[in-house]
C-alpha positions as CSV (number, residue, x, y, z in Angstrom):
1,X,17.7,10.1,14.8
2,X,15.5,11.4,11.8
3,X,17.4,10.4,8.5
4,X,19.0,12.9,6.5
5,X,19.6,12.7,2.7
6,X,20.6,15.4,0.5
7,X,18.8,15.7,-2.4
8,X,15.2,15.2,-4.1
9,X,14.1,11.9,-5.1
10,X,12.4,13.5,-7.9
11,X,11.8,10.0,-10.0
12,X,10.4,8.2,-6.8
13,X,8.2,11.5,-6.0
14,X,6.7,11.4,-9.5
15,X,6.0,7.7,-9.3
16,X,4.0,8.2,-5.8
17,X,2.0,10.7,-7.2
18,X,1.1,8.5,-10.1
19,X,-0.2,6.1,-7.6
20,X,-2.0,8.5,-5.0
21,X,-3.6,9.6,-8.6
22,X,-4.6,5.9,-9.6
23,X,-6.2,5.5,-5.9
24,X,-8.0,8.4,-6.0
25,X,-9.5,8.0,-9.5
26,X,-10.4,4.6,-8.5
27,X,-8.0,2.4,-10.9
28,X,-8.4,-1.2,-11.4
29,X,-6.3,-3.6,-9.1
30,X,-4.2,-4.3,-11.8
31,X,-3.2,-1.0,-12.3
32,X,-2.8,0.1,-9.2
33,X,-0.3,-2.7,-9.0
34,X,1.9,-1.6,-11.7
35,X,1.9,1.5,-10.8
36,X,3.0,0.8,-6.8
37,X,5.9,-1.6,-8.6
38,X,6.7,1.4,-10.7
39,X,7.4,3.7,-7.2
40,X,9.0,0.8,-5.6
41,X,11.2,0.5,-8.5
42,X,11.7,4.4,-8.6
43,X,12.6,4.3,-4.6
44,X,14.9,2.1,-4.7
45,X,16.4,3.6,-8.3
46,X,16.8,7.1,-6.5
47,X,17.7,5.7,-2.9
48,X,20.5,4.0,-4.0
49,X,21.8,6.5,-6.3
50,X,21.9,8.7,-3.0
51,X,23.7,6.1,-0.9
52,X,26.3,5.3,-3.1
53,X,27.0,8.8,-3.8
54,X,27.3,9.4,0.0
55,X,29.6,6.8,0.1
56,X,31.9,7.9,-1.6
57,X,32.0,11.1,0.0
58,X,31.2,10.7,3.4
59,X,34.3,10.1,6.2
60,X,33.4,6.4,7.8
61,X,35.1,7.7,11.0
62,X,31.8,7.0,13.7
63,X,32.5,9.6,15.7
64,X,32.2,12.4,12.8
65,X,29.7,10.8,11.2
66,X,27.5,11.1,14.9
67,X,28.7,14.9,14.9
68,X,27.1,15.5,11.2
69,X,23.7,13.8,12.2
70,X,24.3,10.3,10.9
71,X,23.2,6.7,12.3
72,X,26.1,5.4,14.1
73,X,24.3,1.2,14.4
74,X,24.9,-0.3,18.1
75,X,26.8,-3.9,18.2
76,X,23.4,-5.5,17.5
77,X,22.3,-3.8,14.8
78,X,25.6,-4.4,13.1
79,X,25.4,-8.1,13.8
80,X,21.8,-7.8,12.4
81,X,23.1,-6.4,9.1
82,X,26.2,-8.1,8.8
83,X,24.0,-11.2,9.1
84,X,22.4,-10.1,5.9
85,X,24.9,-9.3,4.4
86,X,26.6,-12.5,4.9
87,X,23.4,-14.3,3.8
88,X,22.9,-12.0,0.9
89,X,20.0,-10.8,1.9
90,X,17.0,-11.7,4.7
91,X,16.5,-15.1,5.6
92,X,12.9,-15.9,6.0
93,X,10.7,-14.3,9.2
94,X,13.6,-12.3,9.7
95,X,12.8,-9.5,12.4
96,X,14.5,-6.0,12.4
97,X,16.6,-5.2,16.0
98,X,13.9,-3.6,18.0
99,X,16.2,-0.1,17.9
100,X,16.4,0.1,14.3
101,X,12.5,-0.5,14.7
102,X,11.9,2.4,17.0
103,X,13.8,4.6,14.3
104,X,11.5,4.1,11.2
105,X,9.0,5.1,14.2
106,X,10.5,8.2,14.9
107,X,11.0,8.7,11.5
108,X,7.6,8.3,10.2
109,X,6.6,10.9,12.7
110,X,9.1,13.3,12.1
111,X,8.8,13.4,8.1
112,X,5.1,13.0,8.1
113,X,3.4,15.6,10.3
114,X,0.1,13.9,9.8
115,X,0.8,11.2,11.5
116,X,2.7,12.9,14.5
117,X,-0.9,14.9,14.4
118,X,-2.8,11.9,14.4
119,X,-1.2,10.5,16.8
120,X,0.4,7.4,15.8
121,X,1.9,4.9,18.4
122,X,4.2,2.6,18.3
123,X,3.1,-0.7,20.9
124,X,6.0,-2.5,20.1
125,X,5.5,-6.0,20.1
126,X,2.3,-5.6,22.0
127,X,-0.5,-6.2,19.9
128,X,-4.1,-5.6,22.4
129,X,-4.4,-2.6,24.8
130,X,-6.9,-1.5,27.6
131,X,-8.2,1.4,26.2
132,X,-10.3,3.2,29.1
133,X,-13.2,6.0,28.8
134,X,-12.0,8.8,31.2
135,X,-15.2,9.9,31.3
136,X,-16.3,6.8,33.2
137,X,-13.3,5.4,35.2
138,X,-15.0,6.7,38.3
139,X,-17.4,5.8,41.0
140,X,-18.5,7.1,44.0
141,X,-20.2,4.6,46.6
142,X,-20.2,3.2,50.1
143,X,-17.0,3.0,52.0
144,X,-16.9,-0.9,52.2
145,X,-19.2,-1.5,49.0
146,X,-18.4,-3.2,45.8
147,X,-16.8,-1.1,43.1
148,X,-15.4,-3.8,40.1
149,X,-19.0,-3.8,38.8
150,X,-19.3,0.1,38.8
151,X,-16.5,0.9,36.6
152,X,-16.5,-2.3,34.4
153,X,-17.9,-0.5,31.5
154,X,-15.5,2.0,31.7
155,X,-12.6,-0.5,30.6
156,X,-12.6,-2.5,26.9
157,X,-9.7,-4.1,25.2
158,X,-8.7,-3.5,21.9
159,X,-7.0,-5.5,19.6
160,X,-5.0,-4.0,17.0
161,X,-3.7,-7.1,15.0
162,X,-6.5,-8.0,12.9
163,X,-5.1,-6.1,10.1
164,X,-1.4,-5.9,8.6
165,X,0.1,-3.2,6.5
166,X,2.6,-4.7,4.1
167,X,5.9,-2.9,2.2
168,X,7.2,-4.2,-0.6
169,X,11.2,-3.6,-0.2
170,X,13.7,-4.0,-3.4
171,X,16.7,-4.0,-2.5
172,X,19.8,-4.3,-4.8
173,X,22.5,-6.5,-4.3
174,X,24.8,-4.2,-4.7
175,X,23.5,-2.4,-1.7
176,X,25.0,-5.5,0.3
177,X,28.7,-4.5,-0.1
178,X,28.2,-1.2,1.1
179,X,28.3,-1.9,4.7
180,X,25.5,-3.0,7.4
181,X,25.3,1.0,8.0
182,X,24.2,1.3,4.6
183,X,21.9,-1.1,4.0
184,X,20.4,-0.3,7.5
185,X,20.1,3.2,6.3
186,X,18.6,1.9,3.0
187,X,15.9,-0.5,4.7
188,X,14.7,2.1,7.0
189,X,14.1,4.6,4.5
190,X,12.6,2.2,2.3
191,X,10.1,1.4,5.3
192,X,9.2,4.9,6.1
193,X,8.2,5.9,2.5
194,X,6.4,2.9,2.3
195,X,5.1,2.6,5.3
196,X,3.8,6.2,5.4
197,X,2.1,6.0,1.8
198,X,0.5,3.1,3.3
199,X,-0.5,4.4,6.7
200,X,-1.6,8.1,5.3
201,X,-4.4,6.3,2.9
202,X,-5.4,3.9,5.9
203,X,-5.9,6.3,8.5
204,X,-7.7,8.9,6.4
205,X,-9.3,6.9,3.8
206,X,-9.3,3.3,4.7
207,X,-12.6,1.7,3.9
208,X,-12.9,0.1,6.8
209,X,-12.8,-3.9,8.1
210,X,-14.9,-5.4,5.3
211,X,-12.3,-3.9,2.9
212,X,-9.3,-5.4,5.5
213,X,-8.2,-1.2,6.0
214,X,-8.8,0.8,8.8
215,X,-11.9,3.4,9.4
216,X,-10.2,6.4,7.7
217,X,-10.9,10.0,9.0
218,X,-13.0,10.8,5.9
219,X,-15.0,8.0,6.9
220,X,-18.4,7.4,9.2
221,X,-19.5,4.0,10.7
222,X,-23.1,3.2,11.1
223,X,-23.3,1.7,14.5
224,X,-26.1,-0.7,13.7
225,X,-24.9,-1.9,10.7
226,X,-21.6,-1.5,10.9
227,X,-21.0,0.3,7.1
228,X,-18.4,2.3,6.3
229,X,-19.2,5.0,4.6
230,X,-18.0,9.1,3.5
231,X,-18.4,11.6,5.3
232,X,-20.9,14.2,4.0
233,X,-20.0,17.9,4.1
234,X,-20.3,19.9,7.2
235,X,-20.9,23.2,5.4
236,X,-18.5,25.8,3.2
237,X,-15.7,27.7,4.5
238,X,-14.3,30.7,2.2
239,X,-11.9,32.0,3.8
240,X,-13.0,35.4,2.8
241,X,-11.1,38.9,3.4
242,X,-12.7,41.5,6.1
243,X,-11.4,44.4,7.8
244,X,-11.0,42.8,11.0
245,X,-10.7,38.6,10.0
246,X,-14.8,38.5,11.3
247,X,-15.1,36.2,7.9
248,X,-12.3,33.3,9.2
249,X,-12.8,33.9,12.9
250,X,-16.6,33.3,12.4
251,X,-15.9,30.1,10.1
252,X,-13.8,28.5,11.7
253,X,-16.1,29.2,15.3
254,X,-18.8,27.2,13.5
255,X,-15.9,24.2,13.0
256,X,-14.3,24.4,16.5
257,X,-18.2,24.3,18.2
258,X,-19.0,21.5,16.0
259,X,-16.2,19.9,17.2
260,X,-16.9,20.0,21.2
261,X,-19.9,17.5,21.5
262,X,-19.3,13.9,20.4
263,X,-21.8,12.1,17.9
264,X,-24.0,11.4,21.3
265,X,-23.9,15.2,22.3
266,X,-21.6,14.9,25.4
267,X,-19.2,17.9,25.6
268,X,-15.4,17.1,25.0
269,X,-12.2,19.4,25.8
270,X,-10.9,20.8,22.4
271,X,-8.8,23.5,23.3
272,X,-5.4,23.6,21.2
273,X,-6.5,20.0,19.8
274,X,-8.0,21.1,16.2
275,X,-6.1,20.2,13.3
276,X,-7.1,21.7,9.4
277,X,-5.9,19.3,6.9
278,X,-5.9,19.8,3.1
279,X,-4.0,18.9,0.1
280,X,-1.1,20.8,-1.0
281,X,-2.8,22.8,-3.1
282,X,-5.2,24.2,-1.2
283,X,-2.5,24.7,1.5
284,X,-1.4,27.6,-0.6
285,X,-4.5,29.4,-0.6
286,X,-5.4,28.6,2.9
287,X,-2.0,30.2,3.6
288,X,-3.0,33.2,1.5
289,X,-5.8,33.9,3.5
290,X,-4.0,33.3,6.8
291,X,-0.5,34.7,6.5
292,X,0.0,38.8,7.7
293,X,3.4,40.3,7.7
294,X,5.0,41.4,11.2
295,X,6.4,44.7,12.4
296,X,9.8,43.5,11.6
297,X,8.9,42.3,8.2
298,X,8.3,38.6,9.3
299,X,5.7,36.6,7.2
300,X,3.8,34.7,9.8
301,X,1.0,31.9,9.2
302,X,-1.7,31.6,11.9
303,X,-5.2,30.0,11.7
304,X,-7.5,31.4,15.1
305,X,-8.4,29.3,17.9
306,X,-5.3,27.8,17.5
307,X,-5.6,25.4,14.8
308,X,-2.7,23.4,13.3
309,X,-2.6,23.5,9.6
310,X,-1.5,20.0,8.2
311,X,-1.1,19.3,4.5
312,X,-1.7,15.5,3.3
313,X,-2.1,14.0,-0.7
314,X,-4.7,11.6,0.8
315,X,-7.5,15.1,1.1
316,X,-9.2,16.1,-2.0
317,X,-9.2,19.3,-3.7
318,X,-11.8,22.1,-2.0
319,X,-12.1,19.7,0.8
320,X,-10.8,20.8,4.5
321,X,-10.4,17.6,7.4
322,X,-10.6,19.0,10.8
323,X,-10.0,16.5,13.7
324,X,-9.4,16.5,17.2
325,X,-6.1,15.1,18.7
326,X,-6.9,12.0,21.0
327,X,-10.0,11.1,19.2
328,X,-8.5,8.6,17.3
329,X,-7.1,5.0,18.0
330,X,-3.8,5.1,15.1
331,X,-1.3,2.4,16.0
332,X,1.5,0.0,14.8
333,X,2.4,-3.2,16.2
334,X,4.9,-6.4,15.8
335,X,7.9,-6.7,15.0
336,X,8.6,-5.9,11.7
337,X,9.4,-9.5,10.0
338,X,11.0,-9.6,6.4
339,X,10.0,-12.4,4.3
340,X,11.6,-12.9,0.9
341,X,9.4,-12.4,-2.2
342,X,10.0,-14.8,-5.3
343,X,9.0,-12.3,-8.5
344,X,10.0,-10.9,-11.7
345,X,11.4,-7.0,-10.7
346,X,12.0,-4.4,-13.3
347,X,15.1,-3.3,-11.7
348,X,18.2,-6.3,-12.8
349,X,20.2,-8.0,-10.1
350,X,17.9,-6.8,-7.1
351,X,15.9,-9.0,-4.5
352,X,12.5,-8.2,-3.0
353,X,11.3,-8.7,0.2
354,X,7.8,-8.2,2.5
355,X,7.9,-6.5,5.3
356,X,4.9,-6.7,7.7
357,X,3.1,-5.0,10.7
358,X,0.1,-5.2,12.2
359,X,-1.3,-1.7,11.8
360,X,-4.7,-0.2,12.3
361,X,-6.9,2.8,13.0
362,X,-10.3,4.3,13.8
363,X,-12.3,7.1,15.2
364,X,-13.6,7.2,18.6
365,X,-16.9,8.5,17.2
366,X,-18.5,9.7,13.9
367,X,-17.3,13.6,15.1
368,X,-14.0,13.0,15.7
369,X,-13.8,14.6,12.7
370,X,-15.5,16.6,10.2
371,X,-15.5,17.4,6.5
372,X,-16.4,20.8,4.6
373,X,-15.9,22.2,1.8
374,X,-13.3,24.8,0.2
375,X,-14.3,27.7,-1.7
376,X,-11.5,30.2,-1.6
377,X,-12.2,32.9,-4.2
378,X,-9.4,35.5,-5.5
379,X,-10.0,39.0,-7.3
380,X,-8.9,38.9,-11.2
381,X,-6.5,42.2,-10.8
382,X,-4.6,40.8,-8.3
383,X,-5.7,42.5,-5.2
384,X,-8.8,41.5,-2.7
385,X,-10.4,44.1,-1.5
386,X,-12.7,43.4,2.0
């Protein structure tokens, strides 16, 4: 069940957008260090301000807390966290109950659309898949002849844990005497935010093995060499008003046919599998462009051919990511193991811990997704006229 807090972190929100910042603009290592301390700190600042509040508030009866939405742990779980509690605090190569695991899952992709859009998966404590090319799975022959050899090719396995994505989770000892529904509650959200800073800059932005991060959606791989490097620009998109939407319609044509031949030129299904993705700014303006009023005075957003509209910190300004669902390999894996981490924290009388998964990500092919550019221009007086 998807968390629910009441309230805006607003310290922790700052802090993380002082870090996207420092990533973006290319910060030293250093820096970029302080300043993911800095929202760690702020997390756990504003989370447990918002737990103990609840606390103190909320009736502990399970069965009203179910009926108002909230985590009700199963026997396991609460021997988990009573465990920790007891211990103050995760032993070493602790592993979160495998339910509490499947939550920060369902989580992640509930809070974070770009990742449901992606199409994250969870394997569990599976780490290597068969990943098969439907495209080849076939073969036609003799009734009695030999088929393994045929459709070989058509089957490769992938392995998904050569890469781990690590959060960094502070947790106050204070935090321990709430309950093990409490600090449950705490750790997963602590996990999700982290986790989903981590994952969002991987999967679009990750630079790739030689940098230990996955092949990001803004990225291209030379198949000979194997370089990671940007994507270049596609064309412009405006977004510009007409009497009848020719402007957008036409635009986004030029995108969605783009989008139906892979890198090699074979056709590729696409219908209602086109996401738009931008930064919250632009959002606004690609909203602008995009949003009519109905009959019954109804503000509706639509984008034609049925794109979905996705907003992500990790896209630059005047840039637009379109990519097709299915065309890219986004997944989590392992247990998540909690290992205690000996350092100085800014926060007094609080513990710190690592929490790792293997995690990774990468594009099918060079056109599973495409870069252009933004240049949405408004009138002066207020009013566009076609």
């Amino acid at each position: 069940m998807t968390m629910k807090l009441k309230g805006n972190m607003e310290n922790f929100e700052a802090k993380k957008a002082a870090y996207m910042n420092m990533i973006k603009e290319g910060a030293d290592a250093e820096k970029q260090a302080v300043a993911w301390n800095e929202m760690q700190d702020a997390l756990a600042e504003d989370l447990t301000e918002k737990i103990t509040t609840q606390v103190r508030n909320d009736n502990t009866d399970a069965q009203v807390l179910a009926a108002r939405g909230h985590n009700v742990l199963t026997s396991e779980e609460k021997r988990f966290f009573n465990e920790v509690i007891i211990s103050g605090g995760f032993t070493e190569n602790m592993i979160l109950p495998e339910t509490v695991q499947e939550r920060v899952f369902e989580d992640l992709v509930a809070e974070h659309p770009l990742l449901d859009a992606i199409g994250l998966q969870d394997l569990g404590a599976v780490t290597r898949f068969i990943y098969s090319d439907a495209t080849q799975a076939y073969a036609w022959g003799d009734l009695f002849g030999d088929i393994k050899g045929q459709i070989s090719a058509a089957f490769r396995e992938e392995k998904i844990g050569q890469l781990k994505l690590t959060a960094f989770a502070v947790i106050p000892k204070d935090m321990l005497e709430l309950g093990p529904t409490w600090v449950e509650r705490y750790v997963r959200t602590v996990l999700v935010e982290s986790y989903a800073v981590g994952l969002e800059f991987g999967l679009v932005n990750g630079r790739g093995p030689a940098q230990s991060e996955p092949i990001g959606l803004m990225m291209n791989r030379d198949s000979t060499t194997g370089a990671v490097t940007p994507k270049t620009s596609s064309g412009t998109l405006t977004f510009a008003p007409s009497l009848m939407g020719e402007v957008v319609a036409g635009e986004l044509h030029g995108v969605v046919q783009n989008l139906t031949t892979d890198e090699k030129g074979k056709a590729r299904k696409i219908s209602n599998k086109v996401v738009m993705v931008v930064n919250p700014i632009d959002l606004i303006s690609v909203q602008f462009r995009n949003t009519i009023q109905t009959a019954n005075g109804q503000w509706v957003t639509s984008l034609p051919y049925n794109i979905q509209l996705v907003e992500s910190e990790e896209i630059p300004a005047n840039k637009a990511l379109f990519f097709v669902k299915g065309q890219y390999l986004a997944v989590i894996a392992g247990g998540y193991k909690a290992n205690k981490y000996d350092q100085t924290l800014a926060i007094e009388d609080a513990m710190l811990y690592t929490i790792k998964q293997f995690a990774n990500g990468r594009p099918k092919d060079n056109k599973a997704a495409l870069v252009y550019d933004l240049d949405i221009q408004f009138s002066t007086g207020g009013v566009d006229t076609p």
